[in-house]
C-alpha positions as CSV (number, residue, x, y, z in Angstrom):
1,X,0.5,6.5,-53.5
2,X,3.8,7.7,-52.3
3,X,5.7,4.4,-51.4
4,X,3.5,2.0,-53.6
5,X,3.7,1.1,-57.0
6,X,1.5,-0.7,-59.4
7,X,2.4,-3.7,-61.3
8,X,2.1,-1.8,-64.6
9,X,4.6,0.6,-62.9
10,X,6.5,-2.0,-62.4
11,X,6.6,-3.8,-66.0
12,X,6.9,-0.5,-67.7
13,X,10.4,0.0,-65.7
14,X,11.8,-3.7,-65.6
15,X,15.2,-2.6,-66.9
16,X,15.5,0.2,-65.1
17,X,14.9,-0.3,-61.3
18,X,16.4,-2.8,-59.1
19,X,14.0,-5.2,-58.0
20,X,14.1,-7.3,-54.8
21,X,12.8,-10.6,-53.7
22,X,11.5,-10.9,-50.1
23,X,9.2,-13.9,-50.0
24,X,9.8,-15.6,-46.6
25,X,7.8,-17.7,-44.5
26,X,8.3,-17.8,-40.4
27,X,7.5,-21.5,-40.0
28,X,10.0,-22.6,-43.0
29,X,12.7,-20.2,-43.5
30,X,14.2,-21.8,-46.7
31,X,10.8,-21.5,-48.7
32,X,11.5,-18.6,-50.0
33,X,14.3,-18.7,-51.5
34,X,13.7,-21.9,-52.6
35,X,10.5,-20.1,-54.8
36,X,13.0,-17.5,-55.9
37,X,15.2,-19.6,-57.4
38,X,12.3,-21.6,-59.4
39,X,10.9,-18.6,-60.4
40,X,10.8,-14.9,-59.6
41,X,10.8,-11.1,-61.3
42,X,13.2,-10.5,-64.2
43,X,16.1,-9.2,-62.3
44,X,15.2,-9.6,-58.9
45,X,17.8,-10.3,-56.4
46,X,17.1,-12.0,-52.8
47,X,17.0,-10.7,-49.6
48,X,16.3,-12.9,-46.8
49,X,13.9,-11.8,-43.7
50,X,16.5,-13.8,-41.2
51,X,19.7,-13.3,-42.4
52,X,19.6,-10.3,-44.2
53,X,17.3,-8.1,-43.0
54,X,17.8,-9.1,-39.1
55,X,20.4,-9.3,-36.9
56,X,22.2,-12.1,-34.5
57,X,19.3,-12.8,-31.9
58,X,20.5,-12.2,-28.3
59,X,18.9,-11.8,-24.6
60,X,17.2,-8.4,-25.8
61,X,16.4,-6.7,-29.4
62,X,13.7,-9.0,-29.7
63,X,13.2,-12.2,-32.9
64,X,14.1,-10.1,-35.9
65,X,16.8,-7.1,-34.6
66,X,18.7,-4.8,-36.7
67,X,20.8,-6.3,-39.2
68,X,24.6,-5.2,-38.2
69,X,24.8,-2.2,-40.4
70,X,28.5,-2.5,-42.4
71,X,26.9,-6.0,-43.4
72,X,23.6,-5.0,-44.6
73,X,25.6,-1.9,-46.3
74,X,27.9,-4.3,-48.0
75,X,25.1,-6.6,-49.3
76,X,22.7,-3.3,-50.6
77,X,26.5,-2.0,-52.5
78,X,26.7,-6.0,-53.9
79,X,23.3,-5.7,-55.2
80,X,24.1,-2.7,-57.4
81,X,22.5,-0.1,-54.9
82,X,23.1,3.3,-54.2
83,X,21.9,6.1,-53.2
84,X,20.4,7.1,-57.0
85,X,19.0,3.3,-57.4
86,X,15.3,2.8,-57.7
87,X,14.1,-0.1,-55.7
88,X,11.0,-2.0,-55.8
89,X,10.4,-4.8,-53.1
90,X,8.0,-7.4,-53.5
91,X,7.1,-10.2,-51.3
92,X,3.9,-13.0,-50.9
93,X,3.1,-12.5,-47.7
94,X,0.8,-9.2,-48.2
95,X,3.7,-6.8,-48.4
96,X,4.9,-7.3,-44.9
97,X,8.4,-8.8,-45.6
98,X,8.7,-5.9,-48.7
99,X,7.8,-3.1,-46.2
100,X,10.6,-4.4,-43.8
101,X,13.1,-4.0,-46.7
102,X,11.5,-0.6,-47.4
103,X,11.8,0.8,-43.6
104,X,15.7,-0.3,-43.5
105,X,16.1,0.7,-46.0
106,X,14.0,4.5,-45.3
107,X,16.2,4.4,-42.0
108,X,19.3,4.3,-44.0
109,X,18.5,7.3,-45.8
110,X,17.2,6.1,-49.1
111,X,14.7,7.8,-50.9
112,X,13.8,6.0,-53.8
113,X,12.5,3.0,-52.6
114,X,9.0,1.1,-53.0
115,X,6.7,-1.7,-52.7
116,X,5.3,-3.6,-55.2
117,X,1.2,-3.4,-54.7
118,X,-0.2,-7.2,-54.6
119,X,3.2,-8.9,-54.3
120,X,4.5,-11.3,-56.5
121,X,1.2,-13.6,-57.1
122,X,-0.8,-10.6,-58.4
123,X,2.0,-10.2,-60.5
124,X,2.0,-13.9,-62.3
125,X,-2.2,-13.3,-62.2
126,X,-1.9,-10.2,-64.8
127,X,0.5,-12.2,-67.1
128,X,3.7,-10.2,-66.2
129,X,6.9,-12.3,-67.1
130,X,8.5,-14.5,-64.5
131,X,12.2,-16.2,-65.0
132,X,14.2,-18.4,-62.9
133,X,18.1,-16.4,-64.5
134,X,19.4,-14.7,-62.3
135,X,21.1,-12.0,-63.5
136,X,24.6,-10.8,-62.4
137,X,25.0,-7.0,-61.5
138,X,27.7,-4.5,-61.5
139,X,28.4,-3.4,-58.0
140,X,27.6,0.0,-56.8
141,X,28.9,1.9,-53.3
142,X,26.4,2.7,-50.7
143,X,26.4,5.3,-48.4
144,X,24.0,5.3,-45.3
145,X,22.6,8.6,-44.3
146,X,20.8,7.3,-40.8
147,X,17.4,9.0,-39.8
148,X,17.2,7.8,-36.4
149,X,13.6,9.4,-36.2
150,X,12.5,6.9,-37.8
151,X,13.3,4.5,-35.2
152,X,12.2,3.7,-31.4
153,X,13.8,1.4,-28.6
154,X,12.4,0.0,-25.5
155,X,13.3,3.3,-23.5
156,X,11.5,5.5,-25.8
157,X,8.6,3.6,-25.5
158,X,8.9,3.6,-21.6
159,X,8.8,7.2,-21.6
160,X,6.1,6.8,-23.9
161,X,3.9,5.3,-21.3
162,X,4.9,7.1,-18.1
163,X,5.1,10.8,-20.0
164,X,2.5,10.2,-22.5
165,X,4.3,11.8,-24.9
166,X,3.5,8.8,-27.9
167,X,0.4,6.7,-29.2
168,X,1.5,3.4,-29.3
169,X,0.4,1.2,-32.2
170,X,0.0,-2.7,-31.7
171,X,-0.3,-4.3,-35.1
172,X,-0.7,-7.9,-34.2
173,X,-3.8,-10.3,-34.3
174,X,-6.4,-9.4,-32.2
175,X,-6.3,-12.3,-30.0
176,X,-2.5,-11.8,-29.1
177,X,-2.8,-8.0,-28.4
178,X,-5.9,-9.4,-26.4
179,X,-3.5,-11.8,-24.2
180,X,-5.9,-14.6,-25.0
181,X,-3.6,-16.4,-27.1
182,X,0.2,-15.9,-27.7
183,X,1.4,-18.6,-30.7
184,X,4.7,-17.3,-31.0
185,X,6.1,-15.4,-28.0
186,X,6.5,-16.9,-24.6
187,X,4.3,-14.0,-22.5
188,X,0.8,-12.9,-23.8
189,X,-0.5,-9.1,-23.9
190,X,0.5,-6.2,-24.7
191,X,2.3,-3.1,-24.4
192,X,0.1,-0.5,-21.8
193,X,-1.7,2.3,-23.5
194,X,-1.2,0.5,-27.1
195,X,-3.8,0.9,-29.4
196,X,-4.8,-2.3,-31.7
197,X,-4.4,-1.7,-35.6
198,X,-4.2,-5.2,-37.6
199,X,-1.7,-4.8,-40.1
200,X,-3.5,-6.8,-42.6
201,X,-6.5,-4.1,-42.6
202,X,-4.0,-2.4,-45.0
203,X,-5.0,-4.5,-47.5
204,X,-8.1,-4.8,-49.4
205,X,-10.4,-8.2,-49.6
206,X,-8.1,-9.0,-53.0
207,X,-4.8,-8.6,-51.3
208,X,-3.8,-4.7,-52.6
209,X,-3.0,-1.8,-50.2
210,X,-5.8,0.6,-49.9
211,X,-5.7,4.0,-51.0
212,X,-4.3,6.4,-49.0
213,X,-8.0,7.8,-48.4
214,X,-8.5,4.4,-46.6
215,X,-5.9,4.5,-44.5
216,X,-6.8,8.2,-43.4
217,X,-10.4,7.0,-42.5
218,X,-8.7,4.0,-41.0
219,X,-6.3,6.0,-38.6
220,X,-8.5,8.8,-37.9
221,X,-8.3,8.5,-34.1
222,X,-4.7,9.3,-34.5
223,X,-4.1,12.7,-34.7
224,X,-1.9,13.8,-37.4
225,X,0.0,16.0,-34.3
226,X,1.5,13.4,-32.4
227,X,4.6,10.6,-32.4
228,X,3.2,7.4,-33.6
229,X,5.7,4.5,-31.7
230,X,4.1,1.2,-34.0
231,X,5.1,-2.2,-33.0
232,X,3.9,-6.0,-33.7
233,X,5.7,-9.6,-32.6
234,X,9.6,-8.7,-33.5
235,X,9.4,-5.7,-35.8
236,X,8.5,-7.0,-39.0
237,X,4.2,-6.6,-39.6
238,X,4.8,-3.4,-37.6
239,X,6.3,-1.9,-41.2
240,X,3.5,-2.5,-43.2
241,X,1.5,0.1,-40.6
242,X,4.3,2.2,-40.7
243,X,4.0,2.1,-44.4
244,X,0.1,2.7,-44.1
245,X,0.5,5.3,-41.6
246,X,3.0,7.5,-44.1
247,X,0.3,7.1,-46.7
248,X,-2.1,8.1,-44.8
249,X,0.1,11.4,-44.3
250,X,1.4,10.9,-41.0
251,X,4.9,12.2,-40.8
252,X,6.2,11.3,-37.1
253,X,6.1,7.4,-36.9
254,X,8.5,5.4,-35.7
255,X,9.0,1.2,-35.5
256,X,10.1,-0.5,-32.1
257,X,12.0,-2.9,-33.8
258,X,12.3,-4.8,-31.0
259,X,9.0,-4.9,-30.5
260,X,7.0,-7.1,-28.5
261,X,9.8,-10.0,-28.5
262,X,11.9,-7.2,-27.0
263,X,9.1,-5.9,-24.5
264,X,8.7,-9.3,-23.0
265,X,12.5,-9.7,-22.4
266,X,12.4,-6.9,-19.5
267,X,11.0,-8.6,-16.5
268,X,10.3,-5.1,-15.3
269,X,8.1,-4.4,-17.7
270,X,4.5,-4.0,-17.7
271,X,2.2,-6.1,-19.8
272,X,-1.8,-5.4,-20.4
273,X,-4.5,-7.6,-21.5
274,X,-8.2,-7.3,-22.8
275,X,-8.9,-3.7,-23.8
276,X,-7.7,-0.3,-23.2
């Protein structure tokens, strides 16, 4: 795999990689942390979903924006990344919180970033060494290179629908791209034209990604030709697809960051339910 590495990867390369902690869970944002500092990776640092990897919520952009860039550059530099540092993220939450760091992170320009297959449980299931030290490191300057094909806002995917010039992805449970049920979000739907793609059938019945093979069976009524516009909730289960979908070999995807969150905050927008 291209942007996943193993745990044996991983242990072989401790001292030699940066590694980063994204465990984070949406109905008690200081759990994570709060695991990190009991235990985590040897020389893992801590990024957090909400305040490091997002931005200030407002009237649009969505539950989990852009983090302000100078900040998020400034926090990468203070975490002894460049452009030359190897970085392996790592979450519990089946690689969705991880595959958010990798996508900034991809956006930015960096090209030597990955995510840990199975996350941090798989990791204390093979035996792998766990600490609670955290260990101080020598900070390093970063310098974004943006690759804004990476990424898609709310007009893209208008023109998206009118033109037809993009496949939309929806990567949310199938009930809530059904507009039966909508736990988080105050409308129910979806975006018109969206095809459904659960983000969690990236992963295999004992939580690692499948092989890019998989995914290529899994995707196949995407063509390989066209812009690939994936969103989910607020931008953030949408990356694990994007993740899937580069594995799979698809080379024109972008996230909606905003994503549905966003959507819904346009009163002029259309919303779909049931099937395509």
């Amino acid at each position: 795999m291209n942007y996943i590495v193993s745990l044996d990867w991983l242990a072989e390369r401790l001292d030699t990689v940066r590694v980063i902690d994204c465990r984070f869970y949406l109905g008690n944002p200081t759990r994570g942390l709060e695991e990190y500092i009991h235990e985590h990776i040897p020389n893992a640092l801590y990024f957090d979903l909400e305040k490091d990897l997002s931005g200030k919520v407002q009237t649009h952009g969505g539950r989990h924006p852009l983090p302000d860039v100078s900040e998020f550059v400034a926090k990468l530099s203070a975490a002894g990344i460049d452009q030359q540092t190897t970085i392996v993220a790592y979450d519990d939450q089946g690689g969705a919180m991880a595959a958010r760091f990798w996508w900034l992170l991809r956006y930015l320009g960096h090209r030597h970033v990955y995510v840990l297959d199975g996350g941090y449980t798989k990791w204390k299931e093979a035996g792998y060494p766990t600490t609670d030290a955290i260990v101080p490191v020598k900070e390093r300057m970063f310098i974004p290179q943006y690759a804004p094909s990476l990424l898609a806002a709310v007009e893209d995917v208008r023109k998206a629908i009118e033109n037809q010039t993009a496949i939309l992805v929806d990567s949310r449970e199938r009930n809530r791209y059904l507009g039966i049920e909508e736990p988080i979000d105050r409308v129910a739907g979806h975006i018109p034209q969206a095809k459904h793609f659960f983000w969690k059938e990236n992963l295999t019945a004992d939580g690692f990604w499948k092989e890019p093979n998989e995914q290529e069976k899994r995707f196949a009524a995407l063509s390989k030709d066209a812009r690939i516009i994936v969103y989910c909730g607020s931008g953030v289960t949408a990356c694990p697809n994007v993740l899937a979908l580069s594995e799979a070999g698809y080379s024109n995807v972008q996230l909606y960051v905003g994503s549905w969150s966003d959507w819904i905050s346009y009163p002029e927008n259309p919303i779909a339910k049931g099937e395509n």
